[in-house]
Structures are given as structure tokens and as C-alpha cells.
PyMOL Python script that loads the backbone (N, CA, C, O; Angstrom):
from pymol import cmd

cmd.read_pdbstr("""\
ATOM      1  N   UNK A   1      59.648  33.232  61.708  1.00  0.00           N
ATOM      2  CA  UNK A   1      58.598  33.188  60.714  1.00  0.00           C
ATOM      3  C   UNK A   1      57.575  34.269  61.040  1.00  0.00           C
ATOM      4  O   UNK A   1      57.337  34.622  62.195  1.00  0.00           O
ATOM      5  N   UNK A   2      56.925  34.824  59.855  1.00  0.00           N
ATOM      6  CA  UNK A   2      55.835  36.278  60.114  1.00  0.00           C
ATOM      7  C   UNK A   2      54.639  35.147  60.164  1.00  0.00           C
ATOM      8  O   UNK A   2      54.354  34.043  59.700  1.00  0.00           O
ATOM      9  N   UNK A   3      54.127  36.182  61.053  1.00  0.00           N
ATOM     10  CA  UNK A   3      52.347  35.936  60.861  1.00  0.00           C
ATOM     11  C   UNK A   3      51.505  36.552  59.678  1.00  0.00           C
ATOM     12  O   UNK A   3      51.906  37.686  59.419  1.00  0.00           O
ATOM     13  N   UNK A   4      50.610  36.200  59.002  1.00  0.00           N
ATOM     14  CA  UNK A   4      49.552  36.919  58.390  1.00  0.00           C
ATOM     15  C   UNK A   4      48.195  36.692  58.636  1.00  0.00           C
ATOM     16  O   UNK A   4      47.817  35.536  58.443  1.00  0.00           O
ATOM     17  N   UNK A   5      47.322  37.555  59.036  1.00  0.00           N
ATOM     18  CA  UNK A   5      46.009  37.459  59.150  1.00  0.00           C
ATOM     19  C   UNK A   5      44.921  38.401  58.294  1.00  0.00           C
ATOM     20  O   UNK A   5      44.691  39.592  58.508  1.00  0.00           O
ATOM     21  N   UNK A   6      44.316  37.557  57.275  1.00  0.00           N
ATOM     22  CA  UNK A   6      43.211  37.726  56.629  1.00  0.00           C
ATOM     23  C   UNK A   6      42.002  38.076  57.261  1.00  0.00           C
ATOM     24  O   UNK A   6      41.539  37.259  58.056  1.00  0.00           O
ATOM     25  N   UNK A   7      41.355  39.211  57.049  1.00  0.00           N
ATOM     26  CA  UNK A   7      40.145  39.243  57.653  1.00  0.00           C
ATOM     27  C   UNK A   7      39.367  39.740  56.330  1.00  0.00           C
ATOM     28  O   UNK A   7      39.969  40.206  55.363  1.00  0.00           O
ATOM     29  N   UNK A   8      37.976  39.592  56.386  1.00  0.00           N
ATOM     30  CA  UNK A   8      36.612  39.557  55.678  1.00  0.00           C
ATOM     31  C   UNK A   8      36.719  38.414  54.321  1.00  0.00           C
ATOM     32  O   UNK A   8      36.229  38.755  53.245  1.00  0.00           O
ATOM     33  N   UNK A   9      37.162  37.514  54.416  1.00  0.00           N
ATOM     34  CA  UNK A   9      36.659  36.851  53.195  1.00  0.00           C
ATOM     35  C   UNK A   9      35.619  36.018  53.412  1.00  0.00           C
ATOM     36  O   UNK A   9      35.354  35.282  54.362  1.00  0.00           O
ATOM     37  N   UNK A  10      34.886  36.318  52.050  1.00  0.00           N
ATOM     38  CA  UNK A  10      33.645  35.537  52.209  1.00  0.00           C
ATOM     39  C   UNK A  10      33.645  34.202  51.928  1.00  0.00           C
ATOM     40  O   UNK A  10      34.515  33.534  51.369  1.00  0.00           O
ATOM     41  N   UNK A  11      32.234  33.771  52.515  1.00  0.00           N
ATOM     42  CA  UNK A  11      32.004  32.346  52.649  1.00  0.00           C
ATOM     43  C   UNK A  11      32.610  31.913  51.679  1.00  0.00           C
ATOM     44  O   UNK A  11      33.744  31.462  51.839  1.00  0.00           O
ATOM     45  N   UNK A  12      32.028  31.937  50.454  1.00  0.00           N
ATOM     46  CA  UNK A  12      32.599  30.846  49.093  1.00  0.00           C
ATOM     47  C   UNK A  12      33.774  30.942  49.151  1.00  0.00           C
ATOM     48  O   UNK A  12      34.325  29.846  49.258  1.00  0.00           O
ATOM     49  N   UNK A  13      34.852  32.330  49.114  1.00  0.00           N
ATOM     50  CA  UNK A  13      36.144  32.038  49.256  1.00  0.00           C
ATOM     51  C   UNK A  13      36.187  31.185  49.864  1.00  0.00           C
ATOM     52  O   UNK A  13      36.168  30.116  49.255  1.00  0.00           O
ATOM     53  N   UNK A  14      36.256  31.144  51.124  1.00  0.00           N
ATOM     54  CA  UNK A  14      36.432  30.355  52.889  1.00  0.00           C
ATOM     55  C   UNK A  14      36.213  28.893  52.409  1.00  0.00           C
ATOM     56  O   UNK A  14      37.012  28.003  52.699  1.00  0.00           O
ATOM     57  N   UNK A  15      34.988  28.661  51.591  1.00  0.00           N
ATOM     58  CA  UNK A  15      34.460  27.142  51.492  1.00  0.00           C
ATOM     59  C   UNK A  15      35.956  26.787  50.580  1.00  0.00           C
ATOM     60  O   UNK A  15      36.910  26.060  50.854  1.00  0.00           O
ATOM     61  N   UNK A  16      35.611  27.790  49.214  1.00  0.00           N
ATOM     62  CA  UNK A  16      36.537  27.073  48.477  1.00  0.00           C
ATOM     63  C   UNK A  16      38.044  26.740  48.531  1.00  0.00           C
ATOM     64  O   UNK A  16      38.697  26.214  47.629  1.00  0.00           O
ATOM     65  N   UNK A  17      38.634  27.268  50.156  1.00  0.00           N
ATOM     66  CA  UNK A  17      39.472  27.312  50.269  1.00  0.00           C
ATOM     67  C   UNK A  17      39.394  25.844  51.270  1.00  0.00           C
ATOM     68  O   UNK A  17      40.247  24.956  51.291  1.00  0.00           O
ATOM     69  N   UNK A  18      38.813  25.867  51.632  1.00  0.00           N
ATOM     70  CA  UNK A  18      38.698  25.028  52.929  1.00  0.00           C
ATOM     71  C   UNK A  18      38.230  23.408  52.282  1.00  0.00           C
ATOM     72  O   UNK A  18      38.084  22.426  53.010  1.00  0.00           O
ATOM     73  N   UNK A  19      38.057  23.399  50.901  1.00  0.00           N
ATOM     74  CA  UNK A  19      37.461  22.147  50.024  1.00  0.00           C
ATOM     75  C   UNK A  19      38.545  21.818  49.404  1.00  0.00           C
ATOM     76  O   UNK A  19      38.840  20.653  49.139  1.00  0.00           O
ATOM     77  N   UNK A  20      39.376  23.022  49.058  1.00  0.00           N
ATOM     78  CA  UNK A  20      40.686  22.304  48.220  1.00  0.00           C
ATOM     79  C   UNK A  20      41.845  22.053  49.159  1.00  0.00           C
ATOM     80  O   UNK A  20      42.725  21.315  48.716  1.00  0.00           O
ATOM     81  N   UNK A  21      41.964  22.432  50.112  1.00  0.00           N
ATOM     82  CA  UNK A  21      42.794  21.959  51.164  1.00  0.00           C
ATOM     83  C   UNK A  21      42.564  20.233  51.733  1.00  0.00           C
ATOM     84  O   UNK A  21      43.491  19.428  51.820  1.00  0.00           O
ATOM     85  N   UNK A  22      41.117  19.934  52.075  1.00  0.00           N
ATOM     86  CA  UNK A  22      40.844  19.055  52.131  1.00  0.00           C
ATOM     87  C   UNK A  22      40.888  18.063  51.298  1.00  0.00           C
ATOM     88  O   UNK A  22      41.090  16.910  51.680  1.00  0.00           O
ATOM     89  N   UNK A  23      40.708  18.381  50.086  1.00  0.00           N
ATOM     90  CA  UNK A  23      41.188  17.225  49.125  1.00  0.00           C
ATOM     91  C   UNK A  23      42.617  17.203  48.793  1.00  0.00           C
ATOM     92  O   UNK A  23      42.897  16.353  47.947  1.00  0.00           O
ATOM     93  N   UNK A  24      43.632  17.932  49.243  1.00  0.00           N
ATOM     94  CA  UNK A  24      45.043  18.044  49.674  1.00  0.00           C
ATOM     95  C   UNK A  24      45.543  17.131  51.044  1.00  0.00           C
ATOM     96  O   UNK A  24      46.704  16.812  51.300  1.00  0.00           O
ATOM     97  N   UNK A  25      44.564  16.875  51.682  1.00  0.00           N
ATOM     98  CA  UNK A  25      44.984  15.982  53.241  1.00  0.00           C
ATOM     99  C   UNK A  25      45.743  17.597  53.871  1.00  0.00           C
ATOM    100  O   UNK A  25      46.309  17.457  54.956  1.00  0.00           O
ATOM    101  N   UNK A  26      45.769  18.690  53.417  1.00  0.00           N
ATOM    102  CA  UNK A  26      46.255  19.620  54.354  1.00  0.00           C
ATOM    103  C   UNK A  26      45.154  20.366  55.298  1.00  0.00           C
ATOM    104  O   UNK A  26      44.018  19.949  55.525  1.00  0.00           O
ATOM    105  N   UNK A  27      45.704  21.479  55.761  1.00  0.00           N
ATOM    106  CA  UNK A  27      45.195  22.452  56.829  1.00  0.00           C
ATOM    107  C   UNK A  27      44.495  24.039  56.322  1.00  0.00           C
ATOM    108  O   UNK A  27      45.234  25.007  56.139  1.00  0.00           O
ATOM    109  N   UNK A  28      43.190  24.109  56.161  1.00  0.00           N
ATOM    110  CA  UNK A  28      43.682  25.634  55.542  1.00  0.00           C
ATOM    111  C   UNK A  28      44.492  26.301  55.459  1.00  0.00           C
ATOM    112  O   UNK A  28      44.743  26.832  54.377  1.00  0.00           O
ATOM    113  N   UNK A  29      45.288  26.561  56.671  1.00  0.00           N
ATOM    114  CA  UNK A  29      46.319  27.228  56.672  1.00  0.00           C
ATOM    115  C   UNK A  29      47.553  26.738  55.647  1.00  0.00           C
ATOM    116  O   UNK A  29      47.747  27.384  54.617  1.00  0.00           O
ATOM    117  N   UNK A  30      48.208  25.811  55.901  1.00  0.00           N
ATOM    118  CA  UNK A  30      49.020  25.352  55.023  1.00  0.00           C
ATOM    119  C   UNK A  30      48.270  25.175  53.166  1.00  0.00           C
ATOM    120  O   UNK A  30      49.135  25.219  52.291  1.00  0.00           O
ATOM    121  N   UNK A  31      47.291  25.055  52.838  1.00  0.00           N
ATOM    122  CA  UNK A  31      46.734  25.376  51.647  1.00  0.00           C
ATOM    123  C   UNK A  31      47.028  26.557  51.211  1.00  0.00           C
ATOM    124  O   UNK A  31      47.531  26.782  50.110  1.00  0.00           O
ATOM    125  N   UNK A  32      46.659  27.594  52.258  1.00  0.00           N
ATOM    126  CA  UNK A  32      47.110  29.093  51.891  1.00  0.00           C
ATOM    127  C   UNK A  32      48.449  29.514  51.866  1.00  0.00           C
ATOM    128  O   UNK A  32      48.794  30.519  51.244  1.00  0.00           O
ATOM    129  N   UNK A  33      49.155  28.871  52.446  1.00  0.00           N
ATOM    130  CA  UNK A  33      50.624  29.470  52.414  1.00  0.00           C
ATOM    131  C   UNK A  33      51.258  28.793  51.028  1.00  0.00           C
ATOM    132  O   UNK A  33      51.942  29.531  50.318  1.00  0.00           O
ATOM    133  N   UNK A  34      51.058  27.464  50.642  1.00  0.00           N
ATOM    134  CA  UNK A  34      51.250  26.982  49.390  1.00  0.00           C
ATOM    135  C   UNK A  34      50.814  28.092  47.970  1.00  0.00           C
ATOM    136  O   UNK A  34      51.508  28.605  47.092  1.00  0.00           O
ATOM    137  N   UNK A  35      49.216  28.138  48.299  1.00  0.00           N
ATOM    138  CA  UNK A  35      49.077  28.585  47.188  1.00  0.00           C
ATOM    139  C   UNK A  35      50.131  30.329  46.903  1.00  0.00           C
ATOM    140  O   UNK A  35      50.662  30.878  45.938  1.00  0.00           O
ATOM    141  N   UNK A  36      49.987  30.583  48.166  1.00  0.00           N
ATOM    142  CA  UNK A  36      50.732  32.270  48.053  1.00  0.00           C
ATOM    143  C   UNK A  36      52.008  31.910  47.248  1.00  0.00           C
ATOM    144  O   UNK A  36      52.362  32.395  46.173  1.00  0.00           O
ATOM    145  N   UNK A  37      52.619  30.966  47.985  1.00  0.00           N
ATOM    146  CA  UNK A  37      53.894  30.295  47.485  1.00  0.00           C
ATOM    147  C   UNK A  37      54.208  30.396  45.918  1.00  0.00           C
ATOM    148  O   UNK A  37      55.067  30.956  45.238  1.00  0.00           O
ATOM    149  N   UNK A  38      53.175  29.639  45.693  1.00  0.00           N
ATOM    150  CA  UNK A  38      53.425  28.806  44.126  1.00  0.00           C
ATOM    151  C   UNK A  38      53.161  29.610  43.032  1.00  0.00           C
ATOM    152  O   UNK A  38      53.549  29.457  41.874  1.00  0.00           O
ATOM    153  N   UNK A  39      52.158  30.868  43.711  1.00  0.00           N
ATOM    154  CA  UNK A  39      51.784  32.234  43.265  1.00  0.00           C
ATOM    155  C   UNK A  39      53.020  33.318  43.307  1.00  0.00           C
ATOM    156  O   UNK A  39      53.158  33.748  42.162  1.00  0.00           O
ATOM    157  N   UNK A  40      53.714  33.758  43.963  1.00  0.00           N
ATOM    158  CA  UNK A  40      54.402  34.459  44.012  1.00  0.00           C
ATOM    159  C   UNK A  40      55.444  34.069  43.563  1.00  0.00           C
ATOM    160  O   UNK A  40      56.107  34.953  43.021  1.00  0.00           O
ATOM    161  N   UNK A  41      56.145  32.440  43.569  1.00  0.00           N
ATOM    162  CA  UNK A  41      57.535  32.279  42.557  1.00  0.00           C
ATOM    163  C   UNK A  41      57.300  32.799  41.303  1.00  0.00           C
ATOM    164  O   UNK A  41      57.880  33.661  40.643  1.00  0.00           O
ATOM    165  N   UNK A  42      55.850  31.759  41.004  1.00  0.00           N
ATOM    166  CA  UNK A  42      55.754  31.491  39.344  1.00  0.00           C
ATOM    167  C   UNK A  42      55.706  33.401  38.902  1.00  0.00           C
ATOM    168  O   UNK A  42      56.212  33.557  37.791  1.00  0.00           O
ATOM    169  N   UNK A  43      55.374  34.331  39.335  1.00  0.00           N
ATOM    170  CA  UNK A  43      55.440  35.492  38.884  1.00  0.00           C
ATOM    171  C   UNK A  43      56.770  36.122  38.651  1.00  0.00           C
ATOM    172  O   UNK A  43      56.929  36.957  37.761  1.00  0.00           O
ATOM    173  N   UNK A  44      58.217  35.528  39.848  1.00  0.00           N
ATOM    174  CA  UNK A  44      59.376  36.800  39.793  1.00  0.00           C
ATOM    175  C   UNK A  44      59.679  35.338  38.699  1.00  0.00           C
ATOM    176  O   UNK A  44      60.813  35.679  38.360  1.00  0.00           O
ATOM    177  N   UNK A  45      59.490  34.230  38.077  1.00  0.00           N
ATOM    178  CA  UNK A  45      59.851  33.509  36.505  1.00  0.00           C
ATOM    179  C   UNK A  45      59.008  34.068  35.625  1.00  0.00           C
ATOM    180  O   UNK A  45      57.865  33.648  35.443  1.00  0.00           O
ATOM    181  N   UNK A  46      59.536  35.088  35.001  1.00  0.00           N
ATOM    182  CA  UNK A  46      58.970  35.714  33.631  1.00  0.00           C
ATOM    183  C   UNK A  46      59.516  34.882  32.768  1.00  0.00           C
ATOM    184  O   UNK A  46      58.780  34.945  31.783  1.00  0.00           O
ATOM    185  N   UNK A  47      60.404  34.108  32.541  1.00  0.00           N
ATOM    186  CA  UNK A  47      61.057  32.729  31.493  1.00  0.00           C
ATOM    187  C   UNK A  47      60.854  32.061  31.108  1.00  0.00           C
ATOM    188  O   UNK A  47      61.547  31.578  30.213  1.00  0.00           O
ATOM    189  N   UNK A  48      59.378  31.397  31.663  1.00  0.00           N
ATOM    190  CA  UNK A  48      58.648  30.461  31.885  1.00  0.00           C
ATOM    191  C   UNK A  48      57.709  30.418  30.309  1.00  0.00           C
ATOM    192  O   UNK A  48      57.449  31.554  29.910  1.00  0.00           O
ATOM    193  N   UNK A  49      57.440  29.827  29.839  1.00  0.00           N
ATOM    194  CA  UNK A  49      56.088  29.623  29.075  1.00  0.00           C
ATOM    195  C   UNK A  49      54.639  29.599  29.193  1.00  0.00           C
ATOM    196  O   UNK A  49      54.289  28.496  29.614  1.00  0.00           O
ATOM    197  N   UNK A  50      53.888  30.199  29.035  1.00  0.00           N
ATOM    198  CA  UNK A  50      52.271  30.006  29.284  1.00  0.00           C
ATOM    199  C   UNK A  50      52.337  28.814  29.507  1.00  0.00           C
ATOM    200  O   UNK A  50      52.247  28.525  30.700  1.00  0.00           O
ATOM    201  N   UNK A  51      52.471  27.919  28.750  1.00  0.00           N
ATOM    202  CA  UNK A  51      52.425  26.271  29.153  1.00  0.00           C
ATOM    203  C   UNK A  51      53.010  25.696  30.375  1.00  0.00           C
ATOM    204  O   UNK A  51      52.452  24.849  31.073  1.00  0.00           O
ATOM    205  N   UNK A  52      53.975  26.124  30.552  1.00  0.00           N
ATOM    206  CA  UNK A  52      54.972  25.758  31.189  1.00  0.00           C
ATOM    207  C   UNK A  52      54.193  26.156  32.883  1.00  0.00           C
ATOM    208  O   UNK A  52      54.187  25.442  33.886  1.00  0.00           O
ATOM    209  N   UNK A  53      53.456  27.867  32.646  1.00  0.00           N
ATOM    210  CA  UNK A  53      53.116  27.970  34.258  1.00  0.00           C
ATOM    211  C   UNK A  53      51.719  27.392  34.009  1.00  0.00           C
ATOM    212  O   UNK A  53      51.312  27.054  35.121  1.00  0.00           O
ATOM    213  N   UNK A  54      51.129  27.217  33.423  1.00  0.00           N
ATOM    214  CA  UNK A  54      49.694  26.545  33.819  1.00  0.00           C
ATOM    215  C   UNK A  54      50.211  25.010  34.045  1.00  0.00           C
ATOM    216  O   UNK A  54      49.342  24.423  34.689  1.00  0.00           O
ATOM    217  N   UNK A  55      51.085  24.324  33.811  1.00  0.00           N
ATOM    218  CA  UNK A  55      50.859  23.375  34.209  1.00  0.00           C
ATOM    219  C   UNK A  55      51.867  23.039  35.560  1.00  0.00           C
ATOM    220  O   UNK A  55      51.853  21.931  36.096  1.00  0.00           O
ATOM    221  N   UNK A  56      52.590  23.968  35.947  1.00  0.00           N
ATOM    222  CA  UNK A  56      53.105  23.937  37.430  1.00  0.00           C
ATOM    223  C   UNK A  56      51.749  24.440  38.146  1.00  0.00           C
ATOM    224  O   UNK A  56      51.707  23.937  39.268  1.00  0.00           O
ATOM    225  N   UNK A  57      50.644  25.243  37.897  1.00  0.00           N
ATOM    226  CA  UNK A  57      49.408  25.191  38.720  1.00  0.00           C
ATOM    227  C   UNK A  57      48.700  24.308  38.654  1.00  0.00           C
ATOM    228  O   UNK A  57      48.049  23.979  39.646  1.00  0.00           O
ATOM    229  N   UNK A  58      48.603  23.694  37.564  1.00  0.00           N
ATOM    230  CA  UNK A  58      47.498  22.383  37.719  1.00  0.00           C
ATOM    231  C   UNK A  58      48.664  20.819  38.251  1.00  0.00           C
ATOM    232  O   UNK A  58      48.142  19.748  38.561  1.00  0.00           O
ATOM    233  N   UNK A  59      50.091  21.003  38.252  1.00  0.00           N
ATOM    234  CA  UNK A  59      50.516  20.216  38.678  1.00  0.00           C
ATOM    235  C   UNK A  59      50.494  20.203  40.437  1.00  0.00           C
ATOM    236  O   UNK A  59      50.223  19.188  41.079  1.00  0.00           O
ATOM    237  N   UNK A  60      50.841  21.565  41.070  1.00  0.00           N
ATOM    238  CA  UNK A  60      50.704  21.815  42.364  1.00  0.00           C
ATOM    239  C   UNK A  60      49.206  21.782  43.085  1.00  0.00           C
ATOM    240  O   UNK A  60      48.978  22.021  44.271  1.00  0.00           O
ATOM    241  N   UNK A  61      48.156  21.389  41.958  1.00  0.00           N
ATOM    242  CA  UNK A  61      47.076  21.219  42.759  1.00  0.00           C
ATOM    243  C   UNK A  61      46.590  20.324  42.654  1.00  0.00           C
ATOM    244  O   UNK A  61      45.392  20.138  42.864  1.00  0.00           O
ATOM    245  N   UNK A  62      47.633  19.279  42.190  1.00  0.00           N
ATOM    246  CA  UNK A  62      47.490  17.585  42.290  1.00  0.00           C
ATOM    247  C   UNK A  62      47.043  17.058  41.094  1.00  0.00           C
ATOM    248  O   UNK A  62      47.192  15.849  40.917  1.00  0.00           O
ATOM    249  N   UNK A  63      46.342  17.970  39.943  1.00  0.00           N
ATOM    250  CA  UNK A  63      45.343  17.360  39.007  1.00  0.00           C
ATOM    251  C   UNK A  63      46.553  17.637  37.452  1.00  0.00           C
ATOM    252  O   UNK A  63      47.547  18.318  37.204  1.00  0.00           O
ATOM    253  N   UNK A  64      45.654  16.600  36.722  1.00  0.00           N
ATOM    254  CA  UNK A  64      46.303  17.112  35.647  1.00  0.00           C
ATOM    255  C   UNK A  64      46.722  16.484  34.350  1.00  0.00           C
ATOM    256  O   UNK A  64      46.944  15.354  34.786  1.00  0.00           O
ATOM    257  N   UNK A  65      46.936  16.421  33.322  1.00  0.00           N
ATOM    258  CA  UNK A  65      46.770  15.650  31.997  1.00  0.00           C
ATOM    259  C   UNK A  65      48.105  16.228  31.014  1.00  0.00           C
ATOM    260  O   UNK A  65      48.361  17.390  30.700  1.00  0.00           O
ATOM    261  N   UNK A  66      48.679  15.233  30.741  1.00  0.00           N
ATOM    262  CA  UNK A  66      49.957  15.292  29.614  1.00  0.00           C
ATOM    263  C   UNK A  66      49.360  15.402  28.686  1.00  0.00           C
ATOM    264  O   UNK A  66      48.242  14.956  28.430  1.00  0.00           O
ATOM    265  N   UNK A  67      50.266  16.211  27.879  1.00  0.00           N
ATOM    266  CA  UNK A  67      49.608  16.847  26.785  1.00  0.00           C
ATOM    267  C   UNK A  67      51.031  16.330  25.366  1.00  0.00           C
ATOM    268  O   UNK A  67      52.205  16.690  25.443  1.00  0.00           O
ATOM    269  N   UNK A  68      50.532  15.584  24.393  1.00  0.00           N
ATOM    270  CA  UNK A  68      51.728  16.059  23.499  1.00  0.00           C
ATOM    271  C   UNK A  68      51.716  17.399  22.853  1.00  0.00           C
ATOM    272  O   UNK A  68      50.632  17.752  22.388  1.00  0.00           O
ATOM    273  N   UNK A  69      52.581  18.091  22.757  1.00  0.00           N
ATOM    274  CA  UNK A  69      52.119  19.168  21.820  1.00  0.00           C
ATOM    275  C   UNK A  69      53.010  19.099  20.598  1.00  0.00           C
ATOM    276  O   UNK A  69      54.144  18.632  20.492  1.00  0.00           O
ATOM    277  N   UNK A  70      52.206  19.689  19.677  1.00  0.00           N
ATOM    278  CA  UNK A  70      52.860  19.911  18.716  1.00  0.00           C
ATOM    279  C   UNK A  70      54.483  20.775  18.093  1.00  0.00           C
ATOM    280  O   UNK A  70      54.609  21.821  18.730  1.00  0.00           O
ATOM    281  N   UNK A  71      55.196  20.656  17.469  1.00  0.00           N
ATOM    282  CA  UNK A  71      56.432  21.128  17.224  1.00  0.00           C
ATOM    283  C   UNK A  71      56.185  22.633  16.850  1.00  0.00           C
ATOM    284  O   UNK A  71      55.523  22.407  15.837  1.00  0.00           O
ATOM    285  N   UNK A  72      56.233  24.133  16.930  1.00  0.00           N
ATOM    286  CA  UNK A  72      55.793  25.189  16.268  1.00  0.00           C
ATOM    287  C   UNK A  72      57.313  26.203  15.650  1.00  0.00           C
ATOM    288  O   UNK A  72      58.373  26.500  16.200  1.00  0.00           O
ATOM    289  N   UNK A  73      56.919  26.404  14.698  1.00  0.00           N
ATOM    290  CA  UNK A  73      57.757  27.502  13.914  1.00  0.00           C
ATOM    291  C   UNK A  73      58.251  28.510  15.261  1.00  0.00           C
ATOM    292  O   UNK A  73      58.047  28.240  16.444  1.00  0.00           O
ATOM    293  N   UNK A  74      58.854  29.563  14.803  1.00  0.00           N
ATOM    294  CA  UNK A  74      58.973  30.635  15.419  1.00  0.00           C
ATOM    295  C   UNK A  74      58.213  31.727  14.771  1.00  0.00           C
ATOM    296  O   UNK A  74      57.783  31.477  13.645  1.00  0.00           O
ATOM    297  N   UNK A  75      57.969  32.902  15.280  1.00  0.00           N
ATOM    298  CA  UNK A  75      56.731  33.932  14.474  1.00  0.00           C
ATOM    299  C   UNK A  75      58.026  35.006  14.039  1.00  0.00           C
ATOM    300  O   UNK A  75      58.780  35.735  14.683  1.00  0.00           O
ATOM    301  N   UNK A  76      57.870  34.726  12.785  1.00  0.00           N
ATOM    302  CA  UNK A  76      58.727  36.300  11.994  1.00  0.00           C
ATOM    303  C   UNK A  76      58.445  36.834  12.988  1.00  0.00           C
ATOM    304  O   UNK A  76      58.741  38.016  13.160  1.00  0.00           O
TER     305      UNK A  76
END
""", "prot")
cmd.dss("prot")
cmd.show_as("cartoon", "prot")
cmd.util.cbc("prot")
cmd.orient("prot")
């Protein structure tokens, strides 16, 4: 396994990283390797739907609300 080390991020990053980990029961560290994670699949899936990746991010960060949606045409 590689190492990576971040240097200069600022506080608020740092907090806000270190607040959503915690409400995860994880480790900063493991917060960060997730999010890189979940960041870097959802990008090489270009297949995906706008819908489809916002709610694998709001599903992977624990939160989140079903939505019915509506049936839509296709666009000439």
C-alpha cells in the first residue's frame, strides 16, 4: 500500500474534515481515503446519471432522502 501526505490545508478544511469523519465513527485518515475513493470511481463512470452520482455521494456520506421522480420523455 502507498503512502500520501498532505501538507498546508487549512484549518476549516482540517475541521471539516475531522467533523465529518467523526460523525462517520471513522479516523481522519480513513474519511480521507473514502472520500478520494468514492471521488475518483464515480468520475472513470461517465454512465452514470446526475441523479444517479449525487445520490451515491449523499448515500456514502450516510445522509439522505428518496426521492420519487417523475417518468420524463426523451429530448428530440
Amino acid at each position: 500500500m502507498n503512502d500520501l501526505t498532505i501538507m498546508g490545508l487549512d484549518k476549516d478544511l482540517m475541521a471539516r474534515l475531522a467533523d465529518r469523519a467523526a460523525k462517520q465513527g471513522r479516523s481522519i485518515e480513513e474519511e480521507a481515503r473514502d472520500i478520494l475513493r468514492i471521488t475518483l470511481y464515480q468520475e472513470s463512470d461517465t454512465s452514470e446519471s446526475l441523479v444517479d452520482a449525487i445520490q451515491a455521494r449523499v448515500k456514502a456520506a450516510g445522509i439522505g432522502v428518496d426521492f420519487d421522480l417523475p417518468s420524463r420523455d426523451k429530448i428530440r
